[in-house]
C-alpha positions in Angstrom: 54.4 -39.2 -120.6 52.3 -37.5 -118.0 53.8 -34.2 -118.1 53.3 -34.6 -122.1 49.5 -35.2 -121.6 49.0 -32.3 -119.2 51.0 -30.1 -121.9 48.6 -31.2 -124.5 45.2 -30.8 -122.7 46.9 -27.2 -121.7 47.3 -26.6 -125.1 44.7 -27.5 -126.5 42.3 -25.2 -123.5 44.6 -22.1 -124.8 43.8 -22.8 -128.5 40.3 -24.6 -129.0 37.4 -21.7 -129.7 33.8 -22.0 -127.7 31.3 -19.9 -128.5 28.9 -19.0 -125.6 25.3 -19.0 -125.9 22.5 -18.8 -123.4 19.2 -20.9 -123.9 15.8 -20.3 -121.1 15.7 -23.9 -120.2 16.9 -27.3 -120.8 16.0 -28.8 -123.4 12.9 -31.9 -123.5 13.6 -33.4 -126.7 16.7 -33.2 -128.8 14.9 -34.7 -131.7 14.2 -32.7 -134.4 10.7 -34.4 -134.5 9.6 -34.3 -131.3 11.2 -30.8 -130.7 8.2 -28.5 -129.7 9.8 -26.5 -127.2 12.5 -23.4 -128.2 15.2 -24.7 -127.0 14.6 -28.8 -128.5 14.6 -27.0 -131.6 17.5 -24.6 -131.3 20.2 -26.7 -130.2 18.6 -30.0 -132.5 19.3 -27.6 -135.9 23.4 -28.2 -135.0 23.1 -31.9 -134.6 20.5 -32.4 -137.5 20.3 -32.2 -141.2 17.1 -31.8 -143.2 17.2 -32.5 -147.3 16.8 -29.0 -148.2 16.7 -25.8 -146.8 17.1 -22.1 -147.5 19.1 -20.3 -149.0 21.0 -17.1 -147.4 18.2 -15.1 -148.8 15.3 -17.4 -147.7 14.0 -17.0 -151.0 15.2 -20.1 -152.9 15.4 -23.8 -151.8 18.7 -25.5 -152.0 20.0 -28.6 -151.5 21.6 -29.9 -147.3 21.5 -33.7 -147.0 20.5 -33.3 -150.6 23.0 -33.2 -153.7 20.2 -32.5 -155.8 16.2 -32.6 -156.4 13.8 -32.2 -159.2 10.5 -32.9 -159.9 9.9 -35.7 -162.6 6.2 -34.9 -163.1 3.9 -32.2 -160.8 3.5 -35.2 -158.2 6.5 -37.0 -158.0 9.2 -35.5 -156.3 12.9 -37.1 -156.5 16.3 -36.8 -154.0 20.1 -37.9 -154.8 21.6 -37.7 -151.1 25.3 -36.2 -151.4 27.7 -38.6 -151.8 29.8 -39.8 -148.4 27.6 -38.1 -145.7 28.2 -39.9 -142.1 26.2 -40.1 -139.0 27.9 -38.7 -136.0 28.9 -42.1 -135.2 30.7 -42.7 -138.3 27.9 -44.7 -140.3 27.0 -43.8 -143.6 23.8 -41.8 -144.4 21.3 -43.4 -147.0 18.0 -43.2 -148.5 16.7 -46.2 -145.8 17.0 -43.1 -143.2 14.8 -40.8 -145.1 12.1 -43.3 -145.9 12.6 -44.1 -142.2 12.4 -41.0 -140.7 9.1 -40.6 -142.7 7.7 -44.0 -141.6 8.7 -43.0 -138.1 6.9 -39.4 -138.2 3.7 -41.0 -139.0 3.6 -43.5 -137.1 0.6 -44.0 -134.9 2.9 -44.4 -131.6 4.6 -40.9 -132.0 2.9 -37.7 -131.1 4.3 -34.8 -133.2 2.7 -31.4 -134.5 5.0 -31.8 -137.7 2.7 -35.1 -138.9 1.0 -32.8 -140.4 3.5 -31.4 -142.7 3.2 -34.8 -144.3 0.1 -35.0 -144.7 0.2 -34.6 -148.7 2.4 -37.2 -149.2 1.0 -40.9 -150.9 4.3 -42.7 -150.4 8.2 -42.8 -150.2 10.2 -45.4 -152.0 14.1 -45.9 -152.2 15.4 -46.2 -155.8 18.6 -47.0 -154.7 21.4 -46.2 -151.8 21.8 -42.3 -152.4 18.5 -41.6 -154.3 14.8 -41.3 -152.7 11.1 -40.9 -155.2 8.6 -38.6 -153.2 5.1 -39.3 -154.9 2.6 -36.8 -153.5 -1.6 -36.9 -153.3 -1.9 -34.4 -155.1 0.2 -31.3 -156.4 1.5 -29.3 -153.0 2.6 -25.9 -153.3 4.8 -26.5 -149.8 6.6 -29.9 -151.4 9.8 -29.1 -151.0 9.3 -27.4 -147.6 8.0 -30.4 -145.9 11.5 -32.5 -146.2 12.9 -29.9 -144.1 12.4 -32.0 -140.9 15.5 -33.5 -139.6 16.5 -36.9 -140.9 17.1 -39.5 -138.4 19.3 -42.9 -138.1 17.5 -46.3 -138.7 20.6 -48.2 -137.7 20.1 -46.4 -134.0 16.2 -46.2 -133.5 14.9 -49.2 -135.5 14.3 -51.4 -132.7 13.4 -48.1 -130.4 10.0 -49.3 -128.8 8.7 -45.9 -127.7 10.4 -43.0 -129.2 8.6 -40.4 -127.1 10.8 -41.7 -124.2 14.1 -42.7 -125.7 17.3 -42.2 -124.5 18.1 -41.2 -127.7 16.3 -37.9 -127.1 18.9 -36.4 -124.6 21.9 -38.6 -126.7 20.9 -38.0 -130.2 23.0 -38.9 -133.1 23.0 -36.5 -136.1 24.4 -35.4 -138.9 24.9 -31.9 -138.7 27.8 -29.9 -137.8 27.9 -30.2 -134.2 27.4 -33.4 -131.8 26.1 -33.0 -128.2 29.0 -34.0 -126.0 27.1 -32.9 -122.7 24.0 -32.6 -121.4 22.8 -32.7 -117.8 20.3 -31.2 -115.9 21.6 -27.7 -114.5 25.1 -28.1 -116.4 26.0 -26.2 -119.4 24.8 -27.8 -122.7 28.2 -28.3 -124.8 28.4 -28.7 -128.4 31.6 -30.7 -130.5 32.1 -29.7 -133.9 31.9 -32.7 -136.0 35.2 -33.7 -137.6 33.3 -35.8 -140.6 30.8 -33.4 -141.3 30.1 -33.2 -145.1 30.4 -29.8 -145.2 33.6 -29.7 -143.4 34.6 -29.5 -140.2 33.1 -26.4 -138.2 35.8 -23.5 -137.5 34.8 -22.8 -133.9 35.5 -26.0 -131.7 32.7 -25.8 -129.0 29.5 -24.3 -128.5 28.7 -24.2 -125.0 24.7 -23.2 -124.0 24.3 -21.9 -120.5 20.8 -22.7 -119.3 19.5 -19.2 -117.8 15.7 -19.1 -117.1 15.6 -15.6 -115.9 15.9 -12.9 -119.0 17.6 -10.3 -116.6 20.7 -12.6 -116.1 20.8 -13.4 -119.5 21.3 -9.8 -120.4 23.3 -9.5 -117.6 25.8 -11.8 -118.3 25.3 -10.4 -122.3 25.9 -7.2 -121.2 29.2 -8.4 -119.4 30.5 -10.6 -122.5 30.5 -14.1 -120.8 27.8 -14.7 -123.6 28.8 -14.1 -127.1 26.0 -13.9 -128.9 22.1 -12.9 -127.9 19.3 -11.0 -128.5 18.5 -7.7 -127.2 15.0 -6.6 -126.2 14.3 -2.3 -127.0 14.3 -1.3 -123.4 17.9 -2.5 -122.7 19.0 -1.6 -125.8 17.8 2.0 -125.6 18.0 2.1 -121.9 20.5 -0.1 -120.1 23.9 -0.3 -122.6 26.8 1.9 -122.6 28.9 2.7 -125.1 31.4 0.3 -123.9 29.1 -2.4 -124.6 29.4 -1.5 -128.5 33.0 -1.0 -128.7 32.8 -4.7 -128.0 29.7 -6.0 -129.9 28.4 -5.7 -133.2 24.6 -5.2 -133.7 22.0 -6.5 -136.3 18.9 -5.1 -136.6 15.7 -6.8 -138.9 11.9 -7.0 -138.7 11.8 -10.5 -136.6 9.9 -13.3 -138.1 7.6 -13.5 -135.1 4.4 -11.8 -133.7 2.8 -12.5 -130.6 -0.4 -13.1 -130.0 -4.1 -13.3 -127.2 -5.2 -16.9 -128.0 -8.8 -17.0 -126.5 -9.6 -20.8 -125.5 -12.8 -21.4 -127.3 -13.8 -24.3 -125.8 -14.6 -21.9 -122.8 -18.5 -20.4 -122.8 -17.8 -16.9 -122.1 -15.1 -16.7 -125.2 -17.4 -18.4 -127.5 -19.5 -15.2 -127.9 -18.1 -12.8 -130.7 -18.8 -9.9 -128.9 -17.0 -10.9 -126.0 -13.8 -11.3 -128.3 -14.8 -8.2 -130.1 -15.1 -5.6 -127.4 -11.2 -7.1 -126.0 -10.0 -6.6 -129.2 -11.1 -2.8 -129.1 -10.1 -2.2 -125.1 -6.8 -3.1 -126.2 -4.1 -0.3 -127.4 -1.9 -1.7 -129.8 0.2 1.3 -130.4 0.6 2.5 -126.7 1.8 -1.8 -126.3 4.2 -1.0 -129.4 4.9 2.5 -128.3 5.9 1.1 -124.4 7.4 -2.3 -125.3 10.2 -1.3 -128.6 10.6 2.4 -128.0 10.4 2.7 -132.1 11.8 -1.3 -132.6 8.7 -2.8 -133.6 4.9 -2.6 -135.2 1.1 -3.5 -134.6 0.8 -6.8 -136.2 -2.2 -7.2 -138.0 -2.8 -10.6 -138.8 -1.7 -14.5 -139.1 0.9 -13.7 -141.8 4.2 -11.8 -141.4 4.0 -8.4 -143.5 6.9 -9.9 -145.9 5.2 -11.7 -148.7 2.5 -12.8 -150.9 0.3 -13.7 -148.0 0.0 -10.8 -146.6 -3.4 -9.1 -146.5 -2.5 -4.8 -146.7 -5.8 -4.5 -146.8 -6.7 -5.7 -143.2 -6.1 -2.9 -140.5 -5.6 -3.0 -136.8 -8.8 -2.0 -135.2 -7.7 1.2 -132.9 -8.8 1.3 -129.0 -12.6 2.4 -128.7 -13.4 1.9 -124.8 -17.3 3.1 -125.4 -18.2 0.5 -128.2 -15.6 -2.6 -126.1 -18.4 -1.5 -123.0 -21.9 -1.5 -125.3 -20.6 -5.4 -126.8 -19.8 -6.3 -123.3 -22.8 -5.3 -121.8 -25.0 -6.6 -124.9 -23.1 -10.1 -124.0 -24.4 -9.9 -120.2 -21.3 -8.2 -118.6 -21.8 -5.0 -116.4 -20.0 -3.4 -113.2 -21.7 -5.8 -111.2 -21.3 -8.6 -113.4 -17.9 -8.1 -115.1 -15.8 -10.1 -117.1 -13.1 -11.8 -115.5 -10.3 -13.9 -116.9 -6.7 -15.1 -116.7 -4.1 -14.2 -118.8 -1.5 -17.5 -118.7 2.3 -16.6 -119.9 5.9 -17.2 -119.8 8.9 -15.7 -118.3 11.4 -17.2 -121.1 11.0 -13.5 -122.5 11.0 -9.9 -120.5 8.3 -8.7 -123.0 5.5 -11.1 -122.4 5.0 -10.6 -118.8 5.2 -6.8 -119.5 2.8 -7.1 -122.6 0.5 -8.6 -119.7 0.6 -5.7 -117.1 0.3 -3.5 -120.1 -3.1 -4.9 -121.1 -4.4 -5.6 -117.7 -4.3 -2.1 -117.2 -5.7 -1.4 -120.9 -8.8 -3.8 -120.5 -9.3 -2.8 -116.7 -10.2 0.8 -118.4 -13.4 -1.3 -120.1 -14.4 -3.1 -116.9 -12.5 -6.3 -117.6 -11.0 -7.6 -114.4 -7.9 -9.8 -115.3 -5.4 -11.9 -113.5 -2.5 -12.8 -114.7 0.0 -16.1 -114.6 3.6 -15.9 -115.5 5.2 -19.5 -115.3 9.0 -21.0 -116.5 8.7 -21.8 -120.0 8.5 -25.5 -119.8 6.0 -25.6 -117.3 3.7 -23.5 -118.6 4.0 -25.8 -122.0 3.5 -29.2 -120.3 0.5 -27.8 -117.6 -1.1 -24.8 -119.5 -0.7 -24.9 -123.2 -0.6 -28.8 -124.6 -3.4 -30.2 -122.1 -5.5 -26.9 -122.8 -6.2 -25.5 -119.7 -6.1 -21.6 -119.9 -8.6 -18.9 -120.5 -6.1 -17.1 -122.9 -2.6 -17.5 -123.3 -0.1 -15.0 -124.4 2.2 -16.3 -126.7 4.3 -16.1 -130.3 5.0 -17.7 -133.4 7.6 -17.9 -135.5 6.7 -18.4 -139.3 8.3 -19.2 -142.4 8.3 -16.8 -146.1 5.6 -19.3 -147.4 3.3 -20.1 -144.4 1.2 -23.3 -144.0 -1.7 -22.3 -142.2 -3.1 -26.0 -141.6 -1.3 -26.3 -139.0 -2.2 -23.6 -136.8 -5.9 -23.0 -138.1 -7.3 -25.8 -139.8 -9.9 -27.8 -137.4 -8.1 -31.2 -137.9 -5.1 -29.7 -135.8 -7.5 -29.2 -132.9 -6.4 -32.6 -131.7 -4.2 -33.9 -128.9 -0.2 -32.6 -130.3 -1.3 -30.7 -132.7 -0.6 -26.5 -132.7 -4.5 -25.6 -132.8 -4.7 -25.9 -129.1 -7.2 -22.9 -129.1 -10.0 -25.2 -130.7 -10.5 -22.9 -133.7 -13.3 -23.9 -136.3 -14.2 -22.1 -139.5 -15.4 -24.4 -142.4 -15.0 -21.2 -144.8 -11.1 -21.3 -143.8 -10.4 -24.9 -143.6 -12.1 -24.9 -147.4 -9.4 -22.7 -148.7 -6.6 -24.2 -146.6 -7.7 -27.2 -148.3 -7.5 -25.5 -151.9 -4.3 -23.9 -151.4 -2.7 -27.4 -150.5 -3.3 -27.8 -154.2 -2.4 -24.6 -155.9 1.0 -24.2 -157.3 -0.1 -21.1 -159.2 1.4 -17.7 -157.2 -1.4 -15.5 -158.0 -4.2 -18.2 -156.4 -2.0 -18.8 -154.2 -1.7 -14.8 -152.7 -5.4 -14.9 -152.9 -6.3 -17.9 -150.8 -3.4 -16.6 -148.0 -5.0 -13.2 -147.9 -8.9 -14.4 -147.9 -7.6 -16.9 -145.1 -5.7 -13.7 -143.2 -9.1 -11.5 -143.3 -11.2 -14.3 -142.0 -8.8 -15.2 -139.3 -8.9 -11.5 -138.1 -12.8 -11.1 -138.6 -13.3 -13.6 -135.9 -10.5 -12.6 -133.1 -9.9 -16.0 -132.7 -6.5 -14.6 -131.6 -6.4 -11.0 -130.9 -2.9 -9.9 -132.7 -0.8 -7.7 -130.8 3.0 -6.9 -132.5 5.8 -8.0 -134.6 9.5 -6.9 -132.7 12.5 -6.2 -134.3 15.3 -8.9 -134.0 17.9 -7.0 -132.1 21.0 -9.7 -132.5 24.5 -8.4 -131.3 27.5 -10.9 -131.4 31.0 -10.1 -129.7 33.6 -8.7 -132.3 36.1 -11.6 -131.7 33.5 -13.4 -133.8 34.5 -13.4 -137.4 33.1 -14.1 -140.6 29.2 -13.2 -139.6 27.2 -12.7 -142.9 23.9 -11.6 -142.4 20.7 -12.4 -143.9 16.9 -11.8 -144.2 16.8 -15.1 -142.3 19.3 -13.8 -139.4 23.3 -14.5 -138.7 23.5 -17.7 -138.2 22.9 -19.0 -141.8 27.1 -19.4 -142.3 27.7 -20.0 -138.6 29.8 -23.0 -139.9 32.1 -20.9 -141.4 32.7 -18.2 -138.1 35.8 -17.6 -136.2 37.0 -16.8 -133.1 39.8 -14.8 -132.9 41.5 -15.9 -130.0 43.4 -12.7 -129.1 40.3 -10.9 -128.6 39.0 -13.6 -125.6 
């Protein structure tokens, strides 16, 4: 019997598919409403399910948890759950989770930036077992978008006391395709597919995250195929692959949906003056950063709004370097060679472009007098002691945004608040009027022009001073079959992917 056993664990090892991924750091919260941090959120989207989501175009909302959705009048907004849909732990998914997961969200003992995606929302009632009536405040033009939070088990957290500390946040139950099977500090991350998933059951068995804080052995161990999937910054891959490494891999190129981004603190004095903002905006190159950093893989980003949709304001240019005019605003705001500005410049090392970005304008701003320092920190430190408790000068950082962006939650002054994604303390009463009118519009063309007055205000007051958009440079090993790409990436059939085992 023993010698049976071994055969079939040996068997199994020669015959089960992993697919190797890397992440920058553990995870803090596997929860896909507490998930703030990059990796919470990546590995959280194979446990959980949401009631709608994209489609492989990310142009046209379909169904996930949900079997079906319509709207019975231009408030009231009604689910029917698929039939059959299981938690990880074999219980059955029902309406009581959704009206609990929303209960949950806003409740006053959970601190979470996606409250606010809720905000529009009167009340949530169950109709029956499988079927869920949304009745909003008013008519929302981002309705549908807001029920694509994760939905969590009742039958697990209802008697959870705090959920900011649970256990459940490094055990969490889903619903999605995979189930976390391990997950320990310093050890791999290791994903299950999920047998009962509604879908079907995943191709590959395992995914397996290997927690790698520093980029260069990421790429590294990319570069050498113990990873099977990752992205590619423009300087490796112009400079440092062979063509061996392509006889191997596949690449997909896209305009990410990212920029990056100077936040100025404006609680602090010295940012509070325009012209201070101003003249850094014009001491800083933005096609020699573009030029340097994607060697012909990227652009100048030019506002809050990815250059892919009705939001997007054509109209609103990158200002262009002008040392002499970034010295006359600094010295009209009390700055001088004897008196020069001096700040820090706080970022990550999760990615090889930000502390590079940094140098780049450190030496860019030094050329106008400005004496900067710079901080480069682990990802999850700099989160929990720089960004959420506020205490920078600037901060160099990204966003990631979606094809019909909600800018309350970045921009609005209510989100200047403890959790909430405003942590620059931005205040415009001009932009949080038409935030507040575009909450209400359904109509595209009113729509387009509230986004685009919003995106030329935003700019006007180099609240942030935008920098560039990268490509997404994605290459996956060719052992890995069945990858469809989209607008939205690879990864929207990943369910269906196969490893073909005589490639490993």
């Amino acid at each position: 019997m023993r010698y049976f056993s071994l055969f079939i664990l040996l068997f199994f090892s020669l015959h089960a598919s992993s697919l190797h991924l890397a992440t920058s750091t553990n995870p803090s919260r596997l929860n896909p409403l507490l998930a703030t941090d990059s990796s919470s959120a990546e590995i959280s989207e194979f446990i959980f399910n949401a009631l709608v989501k994209y489609d492989k175009d990310s142009s046209t909302i379909i169904g996930d948890l949900a079997q079906s959705f319509h709207f019975e009048n231009p408030t009231t907004l009604i689910f029917k759950l698929r039939p059959n849909i299981l938690w990880q732990d074999g219980v059955k998914l029902s309406a009581k989770d959704v009206l609990f997961t929303y209960k949950l969200i806003n409740s006053k003992d959970v601190v979470s930036p996606y409250t606010a995606e809720f905000r529009m929302v009167k009340s949530v009632e169950i109709v029956d077992e499988q079927t869920i009536k949304v009745v909003y405040k008013k008519p929302y033009f981002k309705a549908l978008e807001t029920w694509m939070m994760g939905i969590l088990p009742e039958h697990i957290l209802k008697n959870e006391k705090n959920l900011m500390s649970s256990s459940f946040n490094t055990h969490p139950i889903g619903s999605g395709a995979y189930k976390l099977t391990q997950l320990e500090h310093s050890k791999d991350i290791i994903l299950s597919a999920n047998p009962t998933y509604f879908l079907g059951k995943p191709k590959i068995d395992q995914i397996i995250f290997h927690v790698i804080p520093d980029p260069m052995t990421r790429f590294l161990m990319l570069k050498s195929a113990k990873i099977d999937v990752g992205n590619l910054e423009a300087m490796e891959y112009e400079r440092q692959l062979d063509k061996d490494f392509f006889v191997r891999f596949n690449k997909y190129e896209d305009i990410a949906h990212t920029y990056s981004y100077l936040g100025f603190n404006l609680r602090n004095k010295k940012f509070q003056d325009p012209r201070v903002r101003e003249a850094l905006s014009l001491a800083i190159d933005r096609d020699e950063l573009v030029k340097i950093l994607f060697l012909g893989h990227g652009r100048v980003c030019t506002g809050p709004f990815l250059p892919t949709g009705l939001a997007f304001n054509k109209d609103v240019k990158a200002p262009k370097q002008n040392l002499q005019r970034a010295k006359e605003l600094l010295r009209a705001a009390g700055y001088d060679e004897k008196h020069p500005l001096t700040f820090e410049i706080a970022t990550s090392n999760s990615s090889a472009i930000r502390p590079y970005a940094a140098q780049i304008m450190q030496y860019q701003l030094q050329k106008a007098g400005v004496h900067v320092s710079l901080r480069i920190m682990e990802w999850q430190a700099f989160l929990n002691m720089v960004v959420f408790p506020r205490k920078f000068e600037t901060v160099l950082l990204g966003w990631s945004l979606s094809s019909t962006p909600d800018p309350y939650l970045l921009w609005h002054s209510d989100n200047d608040k403890a959790g909430g994604f405003n942590f620059i303390g931005y205040h415009n009463k001009k932009v949080d009027r038409n935030i507040e009118m575009m909450q209400e519009s359904v109509d595209t063309k009113a729509l387009s022009k509230l986004w685009q007055s919003i995106f030329a205000d935003i700019v006007a007051d180099n609240a942030y001073l935008f920098l560039f958009i990268p490509n997404d440079i994605t290459v996956a090993n060719k052992k890995i079959k069945n990858i469809t790409p989209s607008p939205s990436g690879i990864w929207y059939n990943y369910k269906d992917w196969q490893i073909d085992l005589d490639q490993r």
